[in-house]
C-alpha positions as CSV (number, residue, x, y, z in Angstrom):
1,X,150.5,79.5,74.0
2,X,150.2,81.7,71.0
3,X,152.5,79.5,69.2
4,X,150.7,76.1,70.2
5,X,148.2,77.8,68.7
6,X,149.3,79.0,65.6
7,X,150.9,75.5,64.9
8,X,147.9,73.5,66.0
9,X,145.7,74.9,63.5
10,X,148.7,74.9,60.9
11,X,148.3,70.8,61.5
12,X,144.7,70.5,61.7
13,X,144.6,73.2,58.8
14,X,142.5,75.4,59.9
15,X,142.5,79.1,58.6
16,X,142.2,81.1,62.3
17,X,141.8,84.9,61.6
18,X,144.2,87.3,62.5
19,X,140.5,88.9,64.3
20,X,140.1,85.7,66.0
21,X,143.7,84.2,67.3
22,X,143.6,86.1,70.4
23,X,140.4,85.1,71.7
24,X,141.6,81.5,70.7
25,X,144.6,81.8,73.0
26,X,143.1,83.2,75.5
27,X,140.6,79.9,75.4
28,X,143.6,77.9,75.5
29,X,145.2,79.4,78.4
30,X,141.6,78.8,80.6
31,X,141.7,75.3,79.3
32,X,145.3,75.0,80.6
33,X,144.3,76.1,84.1
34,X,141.2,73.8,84.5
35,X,143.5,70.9,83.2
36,X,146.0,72.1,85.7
37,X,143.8,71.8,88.5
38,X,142.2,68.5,87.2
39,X,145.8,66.8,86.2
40,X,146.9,68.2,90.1
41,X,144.4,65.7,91.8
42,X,146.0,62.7,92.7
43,X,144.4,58.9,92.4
44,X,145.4,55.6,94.0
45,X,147.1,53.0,92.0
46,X,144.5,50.4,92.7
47,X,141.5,53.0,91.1
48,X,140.3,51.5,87.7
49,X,138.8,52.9,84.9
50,X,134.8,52.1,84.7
51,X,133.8,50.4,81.8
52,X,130.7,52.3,81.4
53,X,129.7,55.5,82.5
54,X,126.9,55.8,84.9
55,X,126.0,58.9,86.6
């Protein structure tokens, strides 16, 4: 992860402190385990997207 890192902000050129990068990958690696869980749940073919958001 800490190379994702190091290259994403290389691309998006961003200047990431050495005092900072770990807490970034760290970050990363939570947001990879949510996503993990979220990407995991399974929908129908038939669902469709809903044009507008209502809660």
């Amino acid at each position: 992860m800490g190379e994702y890192v190091d290259l994403m902000a290389l691309l998006v050129d961003l200047r990431l402190r050495d005092e900072y990068r770990d807490g970034v990958v760290a970050n990363f690696e939570k947001i990879k385990a949510i996503a993990q869980v979220v990407n995991s749940f399974e929908l129908p073919d038939d669902v469709e997207a809903a044009p507008i958001f209502e809660p």
